[in-house]
N, CA, C and O atoms as a Tripos MOL2 file, in Angstrom:
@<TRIPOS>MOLECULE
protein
  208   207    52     0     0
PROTEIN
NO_CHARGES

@<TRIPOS>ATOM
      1 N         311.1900   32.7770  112.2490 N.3       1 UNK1
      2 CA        311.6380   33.4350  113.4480 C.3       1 UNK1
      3 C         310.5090   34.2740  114.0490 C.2       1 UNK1
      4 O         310.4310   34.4540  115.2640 O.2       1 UNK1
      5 N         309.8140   34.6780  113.3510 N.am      2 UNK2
      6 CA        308.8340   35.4490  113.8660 C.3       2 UNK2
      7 C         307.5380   35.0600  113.6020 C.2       2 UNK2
      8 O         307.1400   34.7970  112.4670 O.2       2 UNK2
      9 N         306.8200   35.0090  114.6590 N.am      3 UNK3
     10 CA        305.3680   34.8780  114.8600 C.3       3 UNK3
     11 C         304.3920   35.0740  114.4190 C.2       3 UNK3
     12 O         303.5150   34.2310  114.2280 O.2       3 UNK3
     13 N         304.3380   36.4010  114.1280 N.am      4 UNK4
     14 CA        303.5550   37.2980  113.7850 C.3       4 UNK4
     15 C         304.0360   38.4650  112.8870 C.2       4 UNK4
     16 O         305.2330   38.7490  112.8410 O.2       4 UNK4
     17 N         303.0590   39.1720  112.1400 N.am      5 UNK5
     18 CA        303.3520   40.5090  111.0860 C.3       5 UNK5
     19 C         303.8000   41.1980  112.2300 C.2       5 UNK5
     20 O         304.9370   41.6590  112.1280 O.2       5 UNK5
     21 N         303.2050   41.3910  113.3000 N.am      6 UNK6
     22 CA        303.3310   42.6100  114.5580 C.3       6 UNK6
     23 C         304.7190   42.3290  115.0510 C.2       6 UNK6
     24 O         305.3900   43.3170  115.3500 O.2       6 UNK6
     25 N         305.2980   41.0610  115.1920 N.am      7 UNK7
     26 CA        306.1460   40.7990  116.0900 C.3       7 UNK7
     27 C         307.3870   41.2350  114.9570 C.2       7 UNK7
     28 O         308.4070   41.7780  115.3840 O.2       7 UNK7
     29 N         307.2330   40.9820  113.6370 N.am      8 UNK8
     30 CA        308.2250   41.5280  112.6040 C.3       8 UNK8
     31 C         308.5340   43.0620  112.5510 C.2       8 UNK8
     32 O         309.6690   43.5210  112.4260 O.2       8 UNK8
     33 N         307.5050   43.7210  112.6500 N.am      9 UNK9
     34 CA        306.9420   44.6550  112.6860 C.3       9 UNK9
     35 C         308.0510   45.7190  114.1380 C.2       9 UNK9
     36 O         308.6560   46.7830  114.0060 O.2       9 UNK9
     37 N         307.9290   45.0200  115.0930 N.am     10 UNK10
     38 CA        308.4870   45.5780  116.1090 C.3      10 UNK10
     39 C         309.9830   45.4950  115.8530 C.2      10 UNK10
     40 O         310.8200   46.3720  116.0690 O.2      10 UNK10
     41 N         310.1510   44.3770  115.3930 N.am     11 UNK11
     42 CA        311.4110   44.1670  115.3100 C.3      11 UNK11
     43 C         312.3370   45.0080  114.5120 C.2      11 UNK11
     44 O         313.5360   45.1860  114.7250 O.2      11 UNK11
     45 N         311.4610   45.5960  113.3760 N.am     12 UNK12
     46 CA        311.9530   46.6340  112.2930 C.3      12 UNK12
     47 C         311.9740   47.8130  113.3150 C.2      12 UNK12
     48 O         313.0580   48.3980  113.3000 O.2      12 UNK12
     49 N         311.0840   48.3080  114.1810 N.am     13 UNK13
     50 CA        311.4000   49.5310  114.8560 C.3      13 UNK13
     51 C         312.3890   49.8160  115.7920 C.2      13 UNK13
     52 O         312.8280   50.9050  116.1600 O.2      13 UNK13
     53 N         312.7770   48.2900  116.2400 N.am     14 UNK14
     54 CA        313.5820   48.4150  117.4840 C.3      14 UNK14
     55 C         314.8470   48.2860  116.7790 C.2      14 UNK14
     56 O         315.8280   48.4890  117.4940 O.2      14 UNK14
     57 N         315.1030   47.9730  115.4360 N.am     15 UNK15
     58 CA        316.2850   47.7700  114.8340 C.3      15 UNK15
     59 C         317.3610   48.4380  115.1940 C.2      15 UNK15
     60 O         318.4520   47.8890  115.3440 O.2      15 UNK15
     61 N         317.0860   50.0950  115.4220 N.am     16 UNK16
     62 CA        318.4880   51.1350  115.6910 C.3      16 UNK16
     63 C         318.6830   51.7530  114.3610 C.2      16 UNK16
     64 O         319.3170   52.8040  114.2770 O.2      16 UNK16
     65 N         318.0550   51.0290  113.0480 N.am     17 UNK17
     66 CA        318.9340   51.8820  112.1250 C.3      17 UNK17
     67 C         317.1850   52.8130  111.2820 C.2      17 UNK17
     68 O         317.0230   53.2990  110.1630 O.2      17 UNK17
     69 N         316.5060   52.7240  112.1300 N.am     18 UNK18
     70 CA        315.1280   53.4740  111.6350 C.3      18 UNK18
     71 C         315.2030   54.7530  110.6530 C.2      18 UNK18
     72 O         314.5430   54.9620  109.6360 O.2      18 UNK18
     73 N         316.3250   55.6450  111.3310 N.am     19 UNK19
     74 CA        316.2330   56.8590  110.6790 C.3      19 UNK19
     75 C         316.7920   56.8730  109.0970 C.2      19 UNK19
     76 O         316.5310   57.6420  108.1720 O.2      19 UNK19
     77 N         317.7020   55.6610  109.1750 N.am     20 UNK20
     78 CA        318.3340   55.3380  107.4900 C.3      20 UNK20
     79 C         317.5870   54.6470  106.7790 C.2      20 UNK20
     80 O         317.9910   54.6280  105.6170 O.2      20 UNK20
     81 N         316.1870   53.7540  107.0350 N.am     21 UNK21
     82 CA        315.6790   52.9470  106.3520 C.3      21 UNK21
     83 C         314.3650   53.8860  105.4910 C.2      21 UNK21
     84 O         313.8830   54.8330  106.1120 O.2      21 UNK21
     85 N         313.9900   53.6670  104.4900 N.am     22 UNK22
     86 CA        313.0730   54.2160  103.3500 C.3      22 UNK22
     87 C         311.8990   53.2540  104.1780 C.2      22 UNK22
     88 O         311.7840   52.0410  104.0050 O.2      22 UNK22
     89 N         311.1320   54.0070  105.0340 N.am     23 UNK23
     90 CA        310.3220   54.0650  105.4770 C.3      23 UNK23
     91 C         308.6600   54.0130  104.3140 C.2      23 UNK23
     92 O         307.5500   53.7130  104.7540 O.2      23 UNK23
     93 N         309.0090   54.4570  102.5740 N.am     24 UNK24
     94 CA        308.3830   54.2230  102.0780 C.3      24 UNK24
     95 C         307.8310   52.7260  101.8550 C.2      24 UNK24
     96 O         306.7210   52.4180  101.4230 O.2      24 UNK24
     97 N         309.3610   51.4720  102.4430 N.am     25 UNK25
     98 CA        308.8000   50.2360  101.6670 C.3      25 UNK25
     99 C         308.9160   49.6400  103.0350 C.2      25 UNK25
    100 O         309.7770   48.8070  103.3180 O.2      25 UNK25
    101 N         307.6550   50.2790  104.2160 N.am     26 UNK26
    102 CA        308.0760   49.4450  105.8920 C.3      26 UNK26
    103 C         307.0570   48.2040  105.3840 C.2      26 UNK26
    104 O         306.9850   47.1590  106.0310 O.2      26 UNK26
    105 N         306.4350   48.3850  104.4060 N.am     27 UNK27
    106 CA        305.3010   47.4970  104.6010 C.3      27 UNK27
    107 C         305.8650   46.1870  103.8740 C.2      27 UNK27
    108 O         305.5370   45.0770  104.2960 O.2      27 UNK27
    109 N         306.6870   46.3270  102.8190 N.am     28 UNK28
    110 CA        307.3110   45.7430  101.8330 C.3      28 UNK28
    111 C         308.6060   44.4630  103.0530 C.2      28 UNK28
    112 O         308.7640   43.2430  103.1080 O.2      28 UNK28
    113 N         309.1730   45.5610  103.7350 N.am     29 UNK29
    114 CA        310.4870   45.1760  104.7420 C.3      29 UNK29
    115 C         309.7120   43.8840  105.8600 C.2      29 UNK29
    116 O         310.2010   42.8200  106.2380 O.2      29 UNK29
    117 N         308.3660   44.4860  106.1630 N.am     30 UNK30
    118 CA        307.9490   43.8020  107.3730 C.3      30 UNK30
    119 C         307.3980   42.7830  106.8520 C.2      30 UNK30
    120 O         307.6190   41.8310  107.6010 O.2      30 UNK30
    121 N         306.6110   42.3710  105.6920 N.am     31 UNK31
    122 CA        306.1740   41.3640  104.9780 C.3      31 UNK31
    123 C         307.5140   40.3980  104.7380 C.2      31 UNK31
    124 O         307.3460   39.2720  105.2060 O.2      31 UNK31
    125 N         308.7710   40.6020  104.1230 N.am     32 UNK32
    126 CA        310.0220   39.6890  103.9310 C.3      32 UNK32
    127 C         310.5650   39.4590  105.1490 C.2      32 UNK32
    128 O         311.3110   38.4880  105.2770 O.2      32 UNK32
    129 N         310.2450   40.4390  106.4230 N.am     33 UNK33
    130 CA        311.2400   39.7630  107.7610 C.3      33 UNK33
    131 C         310.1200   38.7030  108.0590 C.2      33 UNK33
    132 O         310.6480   37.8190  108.7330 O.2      33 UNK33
    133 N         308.7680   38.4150  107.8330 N.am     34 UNK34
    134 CA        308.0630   37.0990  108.3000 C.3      34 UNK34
    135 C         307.7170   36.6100  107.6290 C.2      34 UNK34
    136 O         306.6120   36.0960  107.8060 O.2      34 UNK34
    137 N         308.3830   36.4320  106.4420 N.am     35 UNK35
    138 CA        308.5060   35.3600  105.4770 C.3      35 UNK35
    139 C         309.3850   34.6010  105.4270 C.2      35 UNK35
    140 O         309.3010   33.3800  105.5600 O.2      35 UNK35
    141 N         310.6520   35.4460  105.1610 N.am     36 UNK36
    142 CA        312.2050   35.1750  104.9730 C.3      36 UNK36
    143 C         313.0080   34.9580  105.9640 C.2      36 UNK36
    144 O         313.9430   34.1770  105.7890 O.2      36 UNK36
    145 N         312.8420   35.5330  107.0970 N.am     37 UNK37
    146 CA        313.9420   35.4570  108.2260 C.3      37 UNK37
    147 C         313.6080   34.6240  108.9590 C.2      37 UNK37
    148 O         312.4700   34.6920  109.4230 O.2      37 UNK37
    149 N         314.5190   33.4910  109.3420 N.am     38 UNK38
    150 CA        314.3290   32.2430  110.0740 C.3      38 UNK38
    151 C         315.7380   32.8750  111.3400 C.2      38 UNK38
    152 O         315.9600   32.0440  112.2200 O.2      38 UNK38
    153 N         316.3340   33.7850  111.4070 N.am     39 UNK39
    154 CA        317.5260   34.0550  112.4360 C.3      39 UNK39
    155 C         317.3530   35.6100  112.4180 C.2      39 UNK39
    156 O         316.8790   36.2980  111.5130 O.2      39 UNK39
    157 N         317.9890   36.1130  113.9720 N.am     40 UNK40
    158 CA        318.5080   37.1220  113.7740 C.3      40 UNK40
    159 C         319.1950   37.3970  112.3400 C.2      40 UNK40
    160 O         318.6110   37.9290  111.3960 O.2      40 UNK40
    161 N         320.5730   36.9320  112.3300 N.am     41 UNK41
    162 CA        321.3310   37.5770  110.7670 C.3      41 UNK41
    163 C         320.6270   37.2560  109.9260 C.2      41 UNK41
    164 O         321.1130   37.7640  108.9160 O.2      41 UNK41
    165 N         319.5890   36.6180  109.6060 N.am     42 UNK42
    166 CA        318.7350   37.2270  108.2970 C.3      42 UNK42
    167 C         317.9630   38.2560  108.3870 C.2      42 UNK42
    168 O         317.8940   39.0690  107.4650 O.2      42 UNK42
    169 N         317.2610   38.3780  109.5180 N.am     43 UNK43
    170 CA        316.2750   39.3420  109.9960 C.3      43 UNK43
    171 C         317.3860   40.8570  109.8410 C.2      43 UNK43
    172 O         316.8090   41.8830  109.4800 O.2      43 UNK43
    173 N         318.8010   40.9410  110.0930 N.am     44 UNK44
    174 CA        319.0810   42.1640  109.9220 C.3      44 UNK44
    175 C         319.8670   42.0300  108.4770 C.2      44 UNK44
    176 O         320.3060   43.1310  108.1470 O.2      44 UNK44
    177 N         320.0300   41.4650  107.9590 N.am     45 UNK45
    178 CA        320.8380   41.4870  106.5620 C.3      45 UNK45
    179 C         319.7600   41.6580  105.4080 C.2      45 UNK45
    180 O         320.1440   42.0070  104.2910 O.2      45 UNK45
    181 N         318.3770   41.4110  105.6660 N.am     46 UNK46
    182 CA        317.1980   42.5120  104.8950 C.3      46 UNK46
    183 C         317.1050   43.4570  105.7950 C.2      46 UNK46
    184 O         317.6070   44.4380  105.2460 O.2      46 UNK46
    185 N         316.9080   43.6320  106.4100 N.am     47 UNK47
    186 CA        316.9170   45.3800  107.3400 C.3      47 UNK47
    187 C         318.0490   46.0110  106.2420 C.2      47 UNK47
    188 O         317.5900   46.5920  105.2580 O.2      47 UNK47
    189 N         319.3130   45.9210  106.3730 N.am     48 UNK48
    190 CA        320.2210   46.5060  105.8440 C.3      48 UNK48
    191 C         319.8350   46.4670  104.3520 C.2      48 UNK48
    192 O         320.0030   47.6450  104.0340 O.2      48 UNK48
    193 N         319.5700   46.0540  103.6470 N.am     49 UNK49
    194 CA        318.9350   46.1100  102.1090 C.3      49 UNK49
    195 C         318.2810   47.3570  101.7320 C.2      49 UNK49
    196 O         318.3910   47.8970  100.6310 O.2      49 UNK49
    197 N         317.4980   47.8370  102.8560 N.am     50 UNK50
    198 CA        316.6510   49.3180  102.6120 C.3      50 UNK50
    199 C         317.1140   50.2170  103.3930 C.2      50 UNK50
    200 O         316.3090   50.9160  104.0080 O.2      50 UNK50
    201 N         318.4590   50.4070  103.5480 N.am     51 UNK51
    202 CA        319.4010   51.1170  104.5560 C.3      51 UNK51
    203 C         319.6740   52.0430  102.9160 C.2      51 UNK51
    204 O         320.1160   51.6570  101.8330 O.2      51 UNK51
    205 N         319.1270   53.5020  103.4420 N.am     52 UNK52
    206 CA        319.5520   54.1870  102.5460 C.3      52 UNK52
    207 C         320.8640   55.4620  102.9740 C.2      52 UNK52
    208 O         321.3310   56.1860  102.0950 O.2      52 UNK52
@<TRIPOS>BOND
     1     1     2 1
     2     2     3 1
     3     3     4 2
     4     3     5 am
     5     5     6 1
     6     6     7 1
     7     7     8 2
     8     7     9 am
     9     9    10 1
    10    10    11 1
    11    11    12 2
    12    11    13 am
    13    13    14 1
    14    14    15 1
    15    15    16 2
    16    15    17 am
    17    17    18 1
    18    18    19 1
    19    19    20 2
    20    19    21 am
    21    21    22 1
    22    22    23 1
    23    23    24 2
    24    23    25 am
    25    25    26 1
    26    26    27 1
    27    27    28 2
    28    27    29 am
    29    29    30 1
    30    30    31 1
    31    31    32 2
    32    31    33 am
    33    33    34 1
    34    34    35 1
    35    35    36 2
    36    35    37 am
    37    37    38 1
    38    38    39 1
    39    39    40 2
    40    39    41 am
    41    41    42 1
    42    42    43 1
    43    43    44 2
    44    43    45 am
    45    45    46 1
    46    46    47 1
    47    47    48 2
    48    47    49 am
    49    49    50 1
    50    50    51 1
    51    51    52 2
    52    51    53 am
    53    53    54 1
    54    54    55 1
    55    55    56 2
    56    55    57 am
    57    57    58 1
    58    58    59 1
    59    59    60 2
    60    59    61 am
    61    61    62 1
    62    62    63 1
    63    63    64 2
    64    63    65 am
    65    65    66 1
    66    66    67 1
    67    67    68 2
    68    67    69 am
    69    69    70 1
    70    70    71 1
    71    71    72 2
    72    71    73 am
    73    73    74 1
    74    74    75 1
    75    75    76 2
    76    75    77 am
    77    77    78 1
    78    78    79 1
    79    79    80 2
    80    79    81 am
    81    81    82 1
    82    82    83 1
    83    83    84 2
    84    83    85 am
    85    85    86 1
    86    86    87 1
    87    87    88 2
    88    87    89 am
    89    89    90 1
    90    90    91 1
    91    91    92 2
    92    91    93 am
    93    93    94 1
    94    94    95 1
    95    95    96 2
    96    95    97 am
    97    97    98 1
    98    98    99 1
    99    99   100 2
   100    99   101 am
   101   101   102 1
   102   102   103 1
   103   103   104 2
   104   103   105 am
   105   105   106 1
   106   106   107 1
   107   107   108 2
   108   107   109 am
   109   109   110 1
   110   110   111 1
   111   111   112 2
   112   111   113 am
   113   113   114 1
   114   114   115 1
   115   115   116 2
   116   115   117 am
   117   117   118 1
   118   118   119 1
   119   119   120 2
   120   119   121 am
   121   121   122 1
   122   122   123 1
   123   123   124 2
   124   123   125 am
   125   125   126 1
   126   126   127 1
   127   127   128 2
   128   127   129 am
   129   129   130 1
   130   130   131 1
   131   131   132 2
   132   131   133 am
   133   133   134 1
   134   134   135 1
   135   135   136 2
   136   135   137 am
   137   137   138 1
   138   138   139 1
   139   139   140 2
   140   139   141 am
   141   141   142 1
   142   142   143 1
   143   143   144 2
   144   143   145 am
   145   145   146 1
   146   146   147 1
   147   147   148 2
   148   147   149 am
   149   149   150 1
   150   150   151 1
   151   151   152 2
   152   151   153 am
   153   153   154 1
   154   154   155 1
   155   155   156 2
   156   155   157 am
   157   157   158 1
   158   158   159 1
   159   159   160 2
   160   159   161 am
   161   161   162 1
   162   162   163 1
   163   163   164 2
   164   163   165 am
   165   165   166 1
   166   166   167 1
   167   167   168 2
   168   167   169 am
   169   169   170 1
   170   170   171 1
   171   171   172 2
   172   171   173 am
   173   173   174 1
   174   174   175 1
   175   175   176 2
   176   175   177 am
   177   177   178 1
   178   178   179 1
   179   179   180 2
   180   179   181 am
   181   181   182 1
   182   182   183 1
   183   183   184 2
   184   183   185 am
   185   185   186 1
   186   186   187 1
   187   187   188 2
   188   187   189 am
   189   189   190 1
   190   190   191 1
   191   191   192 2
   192   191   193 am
   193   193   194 1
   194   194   195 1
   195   195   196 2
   196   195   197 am
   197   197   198 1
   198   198   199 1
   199   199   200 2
   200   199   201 am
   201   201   202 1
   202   202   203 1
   203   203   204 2
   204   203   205 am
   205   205   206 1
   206   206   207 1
   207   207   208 2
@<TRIPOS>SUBSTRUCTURE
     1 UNK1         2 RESIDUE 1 A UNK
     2 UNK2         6 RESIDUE 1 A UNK
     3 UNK3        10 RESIDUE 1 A UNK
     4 UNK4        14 RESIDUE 1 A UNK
     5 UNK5        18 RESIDUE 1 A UNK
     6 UNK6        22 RESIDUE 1 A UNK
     7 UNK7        26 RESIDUE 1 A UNK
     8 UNK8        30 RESIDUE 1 A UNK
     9 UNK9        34 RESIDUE 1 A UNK
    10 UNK10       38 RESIDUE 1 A UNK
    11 UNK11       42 RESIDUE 1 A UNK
    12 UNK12       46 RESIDUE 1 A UNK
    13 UNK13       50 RESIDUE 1 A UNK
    14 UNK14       54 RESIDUE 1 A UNK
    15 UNK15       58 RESIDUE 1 A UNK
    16 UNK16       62 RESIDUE 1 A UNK
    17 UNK17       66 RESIDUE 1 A UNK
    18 UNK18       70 RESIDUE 1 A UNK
    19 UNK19       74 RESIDUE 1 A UNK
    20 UNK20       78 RESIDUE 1 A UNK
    21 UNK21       82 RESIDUE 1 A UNK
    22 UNK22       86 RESIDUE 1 A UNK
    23 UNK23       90 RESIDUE 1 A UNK
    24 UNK24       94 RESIDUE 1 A UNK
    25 UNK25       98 RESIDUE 1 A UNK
    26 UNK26      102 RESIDUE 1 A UNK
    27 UNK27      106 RESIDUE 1 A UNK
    28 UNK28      110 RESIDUE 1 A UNK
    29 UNK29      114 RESIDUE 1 A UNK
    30 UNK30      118 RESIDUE 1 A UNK
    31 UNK31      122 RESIDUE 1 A UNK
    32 UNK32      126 RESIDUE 1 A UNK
    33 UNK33      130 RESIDUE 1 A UNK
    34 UNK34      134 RESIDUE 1 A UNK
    35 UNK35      138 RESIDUE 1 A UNK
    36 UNK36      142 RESIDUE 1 A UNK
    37 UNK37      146 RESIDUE 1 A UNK
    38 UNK38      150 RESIDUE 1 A UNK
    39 UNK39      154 RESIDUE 1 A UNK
    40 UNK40      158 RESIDUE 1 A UNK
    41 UNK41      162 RESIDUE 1 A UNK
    42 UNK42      166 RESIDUE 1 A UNK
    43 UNK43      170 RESIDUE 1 A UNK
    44 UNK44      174 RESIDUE 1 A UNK
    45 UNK45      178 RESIDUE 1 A UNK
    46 UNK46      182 RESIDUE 1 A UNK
    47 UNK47      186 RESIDUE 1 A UNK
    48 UNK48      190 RESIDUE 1 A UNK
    49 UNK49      194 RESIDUE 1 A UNK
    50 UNK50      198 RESIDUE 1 A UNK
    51 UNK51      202 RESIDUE 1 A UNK
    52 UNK52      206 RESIDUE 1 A UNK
């Protein structure tokens, strides 16, 4: 689904749920959304994984 690290990357910021996510593992989150996520609902069902 995504292009690019950057374009994953944005996508984690624009998410809405920024202030709940452990910002310790953005690097960890943004590496699996452009690996793993081939759709939106995958792209937010790891978002929600580091929803603390």
């Amino acid at each position: 689904m995504f292009k690019s690290i950057a374009d994953a990357k944005t996508f984690l910021f624009n998410h809405g749920n920024l202030d709940l996510i452990e910002l310790d593992k953005e690097d960890e989150i943004v590496e699996r959304l452009y690996r793993e996520a081939d759709t939106k609902e995958a792209a937010d069902t790891i978002v929600s994984e580091y929803i603390i």
